[in-house]
C-alpha positions as protocol buffer text, in pm:
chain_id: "A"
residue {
  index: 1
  type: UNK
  ca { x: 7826 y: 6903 z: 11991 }
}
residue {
  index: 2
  type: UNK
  ca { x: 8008 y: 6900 z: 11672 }
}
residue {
  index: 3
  type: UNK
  ca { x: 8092 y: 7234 z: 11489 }
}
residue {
  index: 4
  type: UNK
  ca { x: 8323 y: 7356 z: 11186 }
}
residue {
  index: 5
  type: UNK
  ca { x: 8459 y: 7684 z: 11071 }
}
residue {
  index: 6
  type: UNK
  ca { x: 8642 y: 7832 z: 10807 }
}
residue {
  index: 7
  type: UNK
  ca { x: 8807 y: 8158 z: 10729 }
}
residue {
  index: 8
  type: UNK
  ca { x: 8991 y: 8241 z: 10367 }
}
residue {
  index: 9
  type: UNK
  ca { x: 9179 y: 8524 z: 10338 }
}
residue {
  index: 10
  type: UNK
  ca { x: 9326 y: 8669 z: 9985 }
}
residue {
  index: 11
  type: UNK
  ca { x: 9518 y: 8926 z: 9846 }
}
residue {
  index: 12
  type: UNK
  ca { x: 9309 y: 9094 z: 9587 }
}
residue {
  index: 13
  type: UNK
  ca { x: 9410 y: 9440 z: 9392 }
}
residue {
  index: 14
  type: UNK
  ca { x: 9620 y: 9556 z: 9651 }
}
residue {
  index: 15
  type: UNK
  ca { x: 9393 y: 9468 z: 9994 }
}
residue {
  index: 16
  type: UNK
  ca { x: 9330 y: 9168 z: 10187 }
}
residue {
  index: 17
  type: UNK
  ca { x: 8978 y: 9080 z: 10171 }
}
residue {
  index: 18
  type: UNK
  ca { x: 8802 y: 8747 z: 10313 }
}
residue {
  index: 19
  type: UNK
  ca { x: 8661 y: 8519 z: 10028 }
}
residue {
  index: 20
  type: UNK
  ca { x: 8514 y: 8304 z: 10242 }
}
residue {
  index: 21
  type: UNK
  ca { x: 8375 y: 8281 z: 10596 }
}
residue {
  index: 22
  type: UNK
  ca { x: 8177 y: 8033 z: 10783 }
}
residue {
  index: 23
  type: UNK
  ca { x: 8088 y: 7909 z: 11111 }
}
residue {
  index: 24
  type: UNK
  ca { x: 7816 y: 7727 z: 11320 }
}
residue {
  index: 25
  type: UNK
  ca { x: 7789 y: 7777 z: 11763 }
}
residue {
  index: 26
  type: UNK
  ca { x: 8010 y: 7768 z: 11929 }
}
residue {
  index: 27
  type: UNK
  ca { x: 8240 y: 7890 z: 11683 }
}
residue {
  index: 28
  type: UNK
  ca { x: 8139 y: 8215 z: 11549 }
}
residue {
  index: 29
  type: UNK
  ca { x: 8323 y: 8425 z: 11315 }
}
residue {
  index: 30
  type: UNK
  ca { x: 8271 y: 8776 z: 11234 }
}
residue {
  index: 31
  type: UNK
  ca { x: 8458 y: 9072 z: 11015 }
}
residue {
  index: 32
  type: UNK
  ca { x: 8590 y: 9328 z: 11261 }
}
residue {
  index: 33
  type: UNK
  ca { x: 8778 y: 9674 z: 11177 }
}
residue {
  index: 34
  type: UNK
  ca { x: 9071 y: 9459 z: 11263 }
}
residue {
  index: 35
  type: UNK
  ca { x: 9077 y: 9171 z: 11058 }
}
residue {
  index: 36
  type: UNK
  ca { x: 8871 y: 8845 z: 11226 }
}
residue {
  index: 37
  type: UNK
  ca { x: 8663 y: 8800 z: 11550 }
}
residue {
  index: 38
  type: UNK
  ca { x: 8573 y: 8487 z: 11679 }
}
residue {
  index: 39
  type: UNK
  ca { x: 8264 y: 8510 z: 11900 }
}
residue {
  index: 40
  type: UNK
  ca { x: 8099 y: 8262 z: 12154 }
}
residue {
  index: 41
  type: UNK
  ca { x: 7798 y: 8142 z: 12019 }
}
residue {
  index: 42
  type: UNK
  ca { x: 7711 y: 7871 z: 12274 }
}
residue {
  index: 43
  type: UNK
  ca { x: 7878 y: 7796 z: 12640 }
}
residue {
  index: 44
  type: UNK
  ca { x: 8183 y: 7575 z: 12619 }
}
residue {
  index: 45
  type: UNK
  ca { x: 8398 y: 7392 z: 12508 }
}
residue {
  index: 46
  type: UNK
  ca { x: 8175 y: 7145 z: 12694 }
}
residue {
  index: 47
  type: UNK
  ca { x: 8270 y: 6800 z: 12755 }
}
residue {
  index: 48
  type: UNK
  ca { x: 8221 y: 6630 z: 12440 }
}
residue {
  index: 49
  type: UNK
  ca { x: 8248 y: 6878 z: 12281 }
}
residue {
  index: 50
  type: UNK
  ca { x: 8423 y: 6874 z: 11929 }
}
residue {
  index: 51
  type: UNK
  ca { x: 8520 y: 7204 z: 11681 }
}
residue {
  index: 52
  type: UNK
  ca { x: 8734 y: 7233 z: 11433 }
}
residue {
  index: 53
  type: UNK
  ca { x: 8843 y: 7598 z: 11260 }
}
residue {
  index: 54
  type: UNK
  ca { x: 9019 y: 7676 z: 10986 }
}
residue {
  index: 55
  type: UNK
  ca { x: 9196 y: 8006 z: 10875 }
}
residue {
  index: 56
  type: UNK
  ca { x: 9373 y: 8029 z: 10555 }
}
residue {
  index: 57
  type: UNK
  ca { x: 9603 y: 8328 z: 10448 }
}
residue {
  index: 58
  type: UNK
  ca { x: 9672 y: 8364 z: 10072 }
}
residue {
  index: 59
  type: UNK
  ca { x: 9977 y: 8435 z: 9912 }
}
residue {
  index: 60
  type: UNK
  ca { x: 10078 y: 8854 z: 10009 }
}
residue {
  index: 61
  type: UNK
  ca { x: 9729 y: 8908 z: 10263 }
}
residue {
  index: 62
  type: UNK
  ca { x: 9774 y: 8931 z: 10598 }
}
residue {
  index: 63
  type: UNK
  ca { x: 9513 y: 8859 z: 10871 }
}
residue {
  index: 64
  type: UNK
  ca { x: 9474 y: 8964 z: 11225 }
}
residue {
  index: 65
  type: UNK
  ca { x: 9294 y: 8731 z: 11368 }
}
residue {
  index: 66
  type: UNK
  ca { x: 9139 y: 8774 z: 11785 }
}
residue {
  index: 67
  type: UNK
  ca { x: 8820 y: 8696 z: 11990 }
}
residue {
  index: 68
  type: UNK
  ca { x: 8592 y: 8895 z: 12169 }
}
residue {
  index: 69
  type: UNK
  ca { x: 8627 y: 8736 z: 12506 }
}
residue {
  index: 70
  type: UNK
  ca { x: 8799 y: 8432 z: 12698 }
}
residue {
  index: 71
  type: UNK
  ca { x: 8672 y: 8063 z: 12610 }
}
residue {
  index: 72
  type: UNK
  ca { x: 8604 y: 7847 z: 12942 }
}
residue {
  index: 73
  type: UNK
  ca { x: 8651 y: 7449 z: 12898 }
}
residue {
  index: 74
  type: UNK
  ca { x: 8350 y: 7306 z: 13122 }
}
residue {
  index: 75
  type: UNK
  ca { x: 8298 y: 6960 z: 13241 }
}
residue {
  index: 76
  type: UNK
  ca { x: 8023 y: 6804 z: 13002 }
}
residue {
  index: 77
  type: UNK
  ca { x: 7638 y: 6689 z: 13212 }
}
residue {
  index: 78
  type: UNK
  ca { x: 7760 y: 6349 z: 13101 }
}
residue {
  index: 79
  type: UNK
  ca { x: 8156 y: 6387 z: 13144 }
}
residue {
  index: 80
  type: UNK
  ca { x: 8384 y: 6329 z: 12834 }
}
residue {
  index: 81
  type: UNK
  ca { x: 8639 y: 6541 z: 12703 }
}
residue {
  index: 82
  type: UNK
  ca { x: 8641 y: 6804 z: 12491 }
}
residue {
  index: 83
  type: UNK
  ca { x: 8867 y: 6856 z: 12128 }
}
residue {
  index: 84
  type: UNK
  ca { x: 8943 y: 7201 z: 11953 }
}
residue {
  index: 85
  type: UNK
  ca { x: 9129 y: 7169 z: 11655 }
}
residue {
  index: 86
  type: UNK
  ca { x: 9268 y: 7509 z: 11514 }
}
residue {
  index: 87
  type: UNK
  ca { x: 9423 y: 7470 z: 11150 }
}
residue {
  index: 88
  type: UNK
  ca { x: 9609 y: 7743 z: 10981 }
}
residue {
  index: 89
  type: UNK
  ca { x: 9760 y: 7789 z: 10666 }
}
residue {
  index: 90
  type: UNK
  ca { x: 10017 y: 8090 z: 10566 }
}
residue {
  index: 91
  type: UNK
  ca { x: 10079 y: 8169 z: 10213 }
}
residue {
  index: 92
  type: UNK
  ca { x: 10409 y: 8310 z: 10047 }
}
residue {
  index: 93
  type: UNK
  ca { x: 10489 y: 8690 z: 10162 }
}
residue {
  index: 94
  type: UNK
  ca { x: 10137 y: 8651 z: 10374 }
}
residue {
  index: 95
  type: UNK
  ca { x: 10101 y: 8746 z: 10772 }
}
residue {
  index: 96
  type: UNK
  ca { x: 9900 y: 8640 z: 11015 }
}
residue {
  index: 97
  type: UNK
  ca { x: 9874 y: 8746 z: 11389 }
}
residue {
  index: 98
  type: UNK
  ca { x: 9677 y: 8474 z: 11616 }
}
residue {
  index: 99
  type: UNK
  ca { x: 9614 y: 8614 z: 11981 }
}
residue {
  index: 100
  type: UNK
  ca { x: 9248 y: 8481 z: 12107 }
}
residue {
  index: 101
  type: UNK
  ca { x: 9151 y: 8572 z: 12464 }
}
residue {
  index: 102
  type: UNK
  ca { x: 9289 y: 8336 z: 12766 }
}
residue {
  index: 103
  type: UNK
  ca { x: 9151 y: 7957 z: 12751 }
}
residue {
  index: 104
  type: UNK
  ca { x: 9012 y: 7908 z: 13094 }
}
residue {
  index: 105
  type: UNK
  ca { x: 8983 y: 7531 z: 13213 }
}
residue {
  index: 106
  type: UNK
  ca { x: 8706 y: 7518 z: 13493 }
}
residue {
  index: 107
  type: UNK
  ca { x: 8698 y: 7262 z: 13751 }
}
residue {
  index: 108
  type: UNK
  ca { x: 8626 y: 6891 z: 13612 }
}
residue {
  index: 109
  type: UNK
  ca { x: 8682 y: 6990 z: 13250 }
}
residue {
  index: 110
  type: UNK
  ca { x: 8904 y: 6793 z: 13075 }
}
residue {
  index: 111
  type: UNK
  ca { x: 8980 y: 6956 z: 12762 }
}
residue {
  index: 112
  type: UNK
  ca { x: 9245 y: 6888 z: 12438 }
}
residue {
  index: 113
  type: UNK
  ca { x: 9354 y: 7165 z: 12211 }
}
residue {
  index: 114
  type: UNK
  ca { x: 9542 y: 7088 z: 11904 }
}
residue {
  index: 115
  type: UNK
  ca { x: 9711 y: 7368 z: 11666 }
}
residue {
  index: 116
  type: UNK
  ca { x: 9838 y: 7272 z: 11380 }
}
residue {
  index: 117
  type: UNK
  ca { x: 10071 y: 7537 z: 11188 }
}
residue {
  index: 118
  type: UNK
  ca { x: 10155 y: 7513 z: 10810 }
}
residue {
  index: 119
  type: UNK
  ca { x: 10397 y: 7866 z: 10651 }
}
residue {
  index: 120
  type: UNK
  ca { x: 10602 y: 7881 z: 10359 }
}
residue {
  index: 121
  type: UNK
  ca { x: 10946 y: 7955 z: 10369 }
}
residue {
  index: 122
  type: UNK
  ca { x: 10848 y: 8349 z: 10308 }
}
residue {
  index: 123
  type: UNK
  ca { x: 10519 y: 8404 z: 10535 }
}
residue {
  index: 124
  type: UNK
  ca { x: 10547 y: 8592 z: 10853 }
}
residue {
  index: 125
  type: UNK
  ca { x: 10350 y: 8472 z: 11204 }
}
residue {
  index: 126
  type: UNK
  ca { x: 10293 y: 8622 z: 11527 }
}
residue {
  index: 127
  type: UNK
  ca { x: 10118 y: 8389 z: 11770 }
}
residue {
  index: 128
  type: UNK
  ca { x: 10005 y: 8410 z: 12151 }
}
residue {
  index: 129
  type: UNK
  ca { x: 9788 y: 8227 z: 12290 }
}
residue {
  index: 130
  type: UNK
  ca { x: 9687 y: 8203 z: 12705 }
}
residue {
  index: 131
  type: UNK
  ca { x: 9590 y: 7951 z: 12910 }
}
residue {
  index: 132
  type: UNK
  ca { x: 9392 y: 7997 z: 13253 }
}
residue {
  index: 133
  type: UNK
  ca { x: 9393 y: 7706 z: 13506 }
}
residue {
  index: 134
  type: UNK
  ca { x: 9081 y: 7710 z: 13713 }
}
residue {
  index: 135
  type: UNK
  ca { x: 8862 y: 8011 z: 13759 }
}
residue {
  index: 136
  type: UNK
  ca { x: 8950 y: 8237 z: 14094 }
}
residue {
  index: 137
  type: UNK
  ca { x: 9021 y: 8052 z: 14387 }
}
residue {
  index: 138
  type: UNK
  ca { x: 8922 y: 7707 z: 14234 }
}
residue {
  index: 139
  type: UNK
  ca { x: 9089 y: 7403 z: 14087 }
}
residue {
  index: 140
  type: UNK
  ca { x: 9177 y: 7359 z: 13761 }
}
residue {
  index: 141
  type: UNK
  ca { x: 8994 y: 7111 z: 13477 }
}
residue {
  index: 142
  type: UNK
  ca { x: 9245 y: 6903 z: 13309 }
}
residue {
  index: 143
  type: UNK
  ca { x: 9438 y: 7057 z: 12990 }
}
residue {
  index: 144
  type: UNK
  ca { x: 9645 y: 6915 z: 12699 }
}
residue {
  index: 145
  type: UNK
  ca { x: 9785 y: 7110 z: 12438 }
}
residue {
  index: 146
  type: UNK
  ca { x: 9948 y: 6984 z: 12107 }
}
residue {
  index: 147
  type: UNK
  ca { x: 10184 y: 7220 z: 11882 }
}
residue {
  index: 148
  type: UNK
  ca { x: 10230 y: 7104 z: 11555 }
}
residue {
  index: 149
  type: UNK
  ca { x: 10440 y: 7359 z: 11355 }
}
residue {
  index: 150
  type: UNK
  ca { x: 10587 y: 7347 z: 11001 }
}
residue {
  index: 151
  type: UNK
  ca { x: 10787 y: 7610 z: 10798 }
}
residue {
  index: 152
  type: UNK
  ca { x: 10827 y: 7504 z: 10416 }
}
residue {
  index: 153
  type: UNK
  ca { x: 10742 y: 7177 z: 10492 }
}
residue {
  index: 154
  type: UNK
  ca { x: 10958 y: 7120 z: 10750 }
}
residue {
  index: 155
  type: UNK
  ca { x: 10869 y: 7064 z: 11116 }
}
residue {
  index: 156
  type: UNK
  ca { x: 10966 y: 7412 z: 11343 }
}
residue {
  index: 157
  type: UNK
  ca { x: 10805 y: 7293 z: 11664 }
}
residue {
  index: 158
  type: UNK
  ca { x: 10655 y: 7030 z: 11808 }
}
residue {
  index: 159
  type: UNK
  ca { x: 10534 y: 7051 z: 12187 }
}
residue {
  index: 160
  type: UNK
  ca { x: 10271 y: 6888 z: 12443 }
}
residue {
  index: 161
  type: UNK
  ca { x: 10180 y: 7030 z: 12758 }
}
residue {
  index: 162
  type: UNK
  ca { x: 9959 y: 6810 z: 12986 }
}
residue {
  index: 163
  type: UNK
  ca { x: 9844 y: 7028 z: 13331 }
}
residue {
  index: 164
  type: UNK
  ca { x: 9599 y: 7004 z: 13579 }
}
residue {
  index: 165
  type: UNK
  ca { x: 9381 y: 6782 z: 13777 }
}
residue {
  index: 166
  type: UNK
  ca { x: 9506 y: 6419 z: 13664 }
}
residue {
  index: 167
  type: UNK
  ca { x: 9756 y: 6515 z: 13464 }
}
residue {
  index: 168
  type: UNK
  ca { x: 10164 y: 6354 z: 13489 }
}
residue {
  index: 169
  type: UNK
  ca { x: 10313 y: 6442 z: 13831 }
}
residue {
  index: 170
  type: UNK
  ca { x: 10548 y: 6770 z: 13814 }
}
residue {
  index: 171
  type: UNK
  ca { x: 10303 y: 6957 z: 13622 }
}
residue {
  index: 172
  type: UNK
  ca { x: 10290 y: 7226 z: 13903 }
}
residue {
  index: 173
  type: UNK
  ca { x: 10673 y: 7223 z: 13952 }
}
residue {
  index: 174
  type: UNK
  ca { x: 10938 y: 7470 z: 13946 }
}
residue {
  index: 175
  type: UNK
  ca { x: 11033 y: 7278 z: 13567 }
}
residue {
  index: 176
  type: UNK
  ca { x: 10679 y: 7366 z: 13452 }
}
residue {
  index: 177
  type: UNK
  ca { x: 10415 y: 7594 z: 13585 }
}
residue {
  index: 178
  type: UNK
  ca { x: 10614 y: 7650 z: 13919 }
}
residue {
  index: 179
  type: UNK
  ca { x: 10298 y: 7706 z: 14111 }
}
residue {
  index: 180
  type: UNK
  ca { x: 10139 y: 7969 z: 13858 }
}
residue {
  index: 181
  type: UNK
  ca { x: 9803 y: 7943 z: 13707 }
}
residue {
  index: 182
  type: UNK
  ca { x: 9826 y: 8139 z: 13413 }
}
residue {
  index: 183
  type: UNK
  ca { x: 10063 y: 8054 z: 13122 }
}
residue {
  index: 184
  type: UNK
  ca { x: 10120 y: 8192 z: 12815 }
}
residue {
  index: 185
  type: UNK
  ca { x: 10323 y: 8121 z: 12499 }
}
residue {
  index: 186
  type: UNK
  ca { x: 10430 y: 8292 z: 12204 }
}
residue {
  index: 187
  type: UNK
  ca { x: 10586 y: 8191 z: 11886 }
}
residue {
  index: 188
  type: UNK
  ca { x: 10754 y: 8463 z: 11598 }
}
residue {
  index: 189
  type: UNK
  ca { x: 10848 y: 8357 z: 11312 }
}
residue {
  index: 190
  type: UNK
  ca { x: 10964 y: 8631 z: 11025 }
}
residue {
  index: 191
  type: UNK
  ca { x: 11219 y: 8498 z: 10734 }
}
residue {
  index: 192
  type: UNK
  ca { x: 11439 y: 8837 z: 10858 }
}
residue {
  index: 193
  type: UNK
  ca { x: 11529 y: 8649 z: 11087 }
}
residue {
  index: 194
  type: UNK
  ca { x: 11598 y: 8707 z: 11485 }
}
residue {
  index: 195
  type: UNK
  ca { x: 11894 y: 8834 z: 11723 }
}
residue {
  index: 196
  type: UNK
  ca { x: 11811 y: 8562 z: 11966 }
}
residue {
  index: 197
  type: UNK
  ca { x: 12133 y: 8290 z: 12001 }
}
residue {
  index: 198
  type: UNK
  ca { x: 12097 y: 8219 z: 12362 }
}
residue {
  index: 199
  type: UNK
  ca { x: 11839 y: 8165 z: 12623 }
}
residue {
  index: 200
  type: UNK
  ca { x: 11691 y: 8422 z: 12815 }
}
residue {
  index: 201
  type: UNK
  ca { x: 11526 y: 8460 z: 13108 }
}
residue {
  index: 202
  type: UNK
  ca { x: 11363 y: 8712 z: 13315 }
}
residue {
  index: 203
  type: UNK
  ca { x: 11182 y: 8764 z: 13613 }
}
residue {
  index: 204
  type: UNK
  ca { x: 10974 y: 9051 z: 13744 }
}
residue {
  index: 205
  type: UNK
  ca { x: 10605 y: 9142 z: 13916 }
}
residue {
  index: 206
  type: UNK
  ca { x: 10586 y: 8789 z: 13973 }
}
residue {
  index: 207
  type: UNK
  ca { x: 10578 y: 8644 z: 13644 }
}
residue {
  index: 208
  type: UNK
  ca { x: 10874 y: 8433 z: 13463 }
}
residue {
  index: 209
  type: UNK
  ca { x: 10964 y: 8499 z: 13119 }
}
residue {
  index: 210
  type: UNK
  ca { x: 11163 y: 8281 z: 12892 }
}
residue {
  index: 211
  type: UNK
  ca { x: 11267 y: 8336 z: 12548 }
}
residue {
  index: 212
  type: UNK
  ca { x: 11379 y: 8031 z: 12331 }
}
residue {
  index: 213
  type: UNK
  ca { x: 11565 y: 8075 z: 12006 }
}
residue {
  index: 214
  type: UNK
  ca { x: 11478 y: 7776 z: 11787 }
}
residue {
  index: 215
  type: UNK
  ca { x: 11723 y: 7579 z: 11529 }
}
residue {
  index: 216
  type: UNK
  ca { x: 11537 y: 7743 z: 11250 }
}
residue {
  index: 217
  type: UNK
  ca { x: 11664 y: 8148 z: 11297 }
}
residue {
  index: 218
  type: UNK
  ca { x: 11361 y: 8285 z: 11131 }
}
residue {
  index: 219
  type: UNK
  ca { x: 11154 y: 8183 z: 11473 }
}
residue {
  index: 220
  type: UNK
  ca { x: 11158 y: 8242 z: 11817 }
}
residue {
  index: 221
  type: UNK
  ca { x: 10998 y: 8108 z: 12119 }
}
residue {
  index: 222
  type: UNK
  ca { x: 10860 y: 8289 z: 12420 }
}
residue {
  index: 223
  type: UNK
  ca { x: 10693 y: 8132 z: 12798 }
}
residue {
  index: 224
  type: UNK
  ca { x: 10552 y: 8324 z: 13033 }
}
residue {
  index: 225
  type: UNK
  ca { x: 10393 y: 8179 z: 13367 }
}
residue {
  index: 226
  type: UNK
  ca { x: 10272 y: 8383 z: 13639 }
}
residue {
  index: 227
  type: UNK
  ca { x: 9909 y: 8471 z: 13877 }
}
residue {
  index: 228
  type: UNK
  ca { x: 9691 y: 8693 z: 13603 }
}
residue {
  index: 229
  type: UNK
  ca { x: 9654 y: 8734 z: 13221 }
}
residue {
  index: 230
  type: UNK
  ca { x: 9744 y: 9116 z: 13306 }
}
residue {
  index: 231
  type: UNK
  ca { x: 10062 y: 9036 z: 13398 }
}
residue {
  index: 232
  type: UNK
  ca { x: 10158 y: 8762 z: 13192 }
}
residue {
  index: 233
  type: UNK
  ca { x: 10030 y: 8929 z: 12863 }
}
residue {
  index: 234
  type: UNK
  ca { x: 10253 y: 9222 z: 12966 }
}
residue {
  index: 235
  type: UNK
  ca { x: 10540 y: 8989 z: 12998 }
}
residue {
  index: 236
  type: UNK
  ca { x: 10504 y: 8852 z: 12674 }
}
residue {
  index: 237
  type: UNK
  ca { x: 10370 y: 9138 z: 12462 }
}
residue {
  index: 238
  type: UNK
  ca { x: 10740 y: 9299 z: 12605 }
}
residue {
  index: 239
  type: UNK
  ca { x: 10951 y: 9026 z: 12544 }
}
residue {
  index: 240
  type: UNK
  ca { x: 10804 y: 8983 z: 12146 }
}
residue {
  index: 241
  type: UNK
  ca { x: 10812 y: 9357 z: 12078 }
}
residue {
  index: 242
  type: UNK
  ca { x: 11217 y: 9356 z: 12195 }
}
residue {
  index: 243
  type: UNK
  ca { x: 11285 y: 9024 z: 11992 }
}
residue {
  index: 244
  type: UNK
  ca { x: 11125 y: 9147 z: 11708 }
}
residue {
  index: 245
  type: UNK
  ca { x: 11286 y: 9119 z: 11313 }
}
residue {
  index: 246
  type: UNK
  ca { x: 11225 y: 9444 z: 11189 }
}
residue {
  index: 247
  type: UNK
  ca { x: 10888 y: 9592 z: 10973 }
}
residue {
  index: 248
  type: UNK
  ca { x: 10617 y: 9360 z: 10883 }
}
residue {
  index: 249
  type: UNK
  ca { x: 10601 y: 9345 z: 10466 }
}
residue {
  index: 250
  type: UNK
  ca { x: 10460 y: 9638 z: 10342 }
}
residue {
  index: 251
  type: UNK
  ca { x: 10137 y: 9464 z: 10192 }
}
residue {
  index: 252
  type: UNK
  ca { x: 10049 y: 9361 z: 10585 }
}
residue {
  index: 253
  type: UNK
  ca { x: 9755 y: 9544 z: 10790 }
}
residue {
  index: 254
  type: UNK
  ca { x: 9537 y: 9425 z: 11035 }
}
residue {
  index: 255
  type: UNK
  ca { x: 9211 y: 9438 z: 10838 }
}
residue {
  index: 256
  type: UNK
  ca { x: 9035 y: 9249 z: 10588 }
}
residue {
  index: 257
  type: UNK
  ca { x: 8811 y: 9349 z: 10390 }
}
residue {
  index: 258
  type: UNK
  ca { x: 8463 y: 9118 z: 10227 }
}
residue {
  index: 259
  type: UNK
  ca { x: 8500 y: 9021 z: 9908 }
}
């Protein structure tokens, strides 16, 4: 299956309001009190599978931007891997806030994910996104990620993650996933910038949390790997709120509003 989306965003007479919206299974998209929903309108990512979504924040809107439940990468009936492509585009003064459910690779999926990030120097981002390995008390499908991120045309982060049943020995060490099954990562980035110069790390409940300044100070990096979403998303909901720049711009909210 092959499927496309696409979200615009705008600031118009002082609200953000969506210009355009549209979607096809299994990517659904739908206007929430909270900005944008994406909603499963077929099972999958199966193998084979390819989407492609688009969300793009005009210059002084801001866009929250969730889903109404976890996504689980299947094996396809005739094999093959699956490719998600998530493009998104953040205008000058504009915000966006990405946090879909937890990705959850089932047994004998073999799935790719690629996210591709383009901000102006002035546009503020708040992004989380979780990844599941295996359903309870099964093995995990095969994962690889792809990071692509660029602030004012300039490349802020760039990172691969391969994991899970044939992936690159080590995956599972103490230097990646250290034996956990759920991992998520966060990235800020706000032109304020952020009191982050060193690494830091913490550990508690069972889940490891690192936070990463980048070179660029307007960013910052946080990994959290540990046995349930719970946990983790606590972990990394904590560590964001502490590292955080200061007040989102004044034109920012979490809705949207139809044009």
């Amino acid at each position: 299956m092959k499927a496309s989306a696409r979200a615009v965003a705008e600031f118009v007479d002082g609200r953000t309001v969506l210009r355009q919206l549209a979607s096809q299974p299994p990517i659904v998209l739908r206007q929430t009190d909270r900005g944008l929903t994406m909603v499963t309108g077929a099972a999958g990512p199966l193998g084979g599978d390819q989407t492609d979504l688009t969300v793009s924040v005009g210059d002084g809107a801001s866009l929250t931007v969730g889903s109404a439940g976890a996504a689980l990468a299947l094996p396809g009936a005739h094999g093959g891997t699956s490719h998600a492509l998530v493009s998104l585009h953040v205008g000058a003064e504009a915000s966006l806030r990405w946090e879909p459910q937890p990705l959850v690779v089932a047994s004998g999926a073999d799935h790719v994910a690629t996210l591709d990030v383009s901000l102006v120097e002035s546009a503020r981002l708040t992004l989380i996104e979780t990844l599941v390995l295996g359903r309870h008390q099964e093995e995990p499908g095969r994962l690889r990620t792809r990071w692509r991120i660029r602030r004012g045309g300039r490349t802020l982060l760039a990172q691969d993650l391969d994991v899970g049943a044939g992936a690159p020995r080590g995956w599972d060490g103490p230097a990646v996933l250290g034996g956990a099954r759920v991992l998520a990562t966060a990235l800020a980035v706000d032109p304020s910038g952020f009191a982050v110069d060193a690494v830091r790390q913490h550990t508690a409940d069972g889940v490891r949390c690192d936070v990463l300044p980048l070179v660029d100070p307007a960013a910052v990096l946080v990994m959290a790997v540990g046995p349930d979403t719970v946990r983790v998303g606590r972990a990394v909901a904590d560590a964001v709120a502490r590292t955080s720049a200061g007040p989102t711009s004044s034109r920012s909210g979490a809705g949207a509003s139809a044009s």
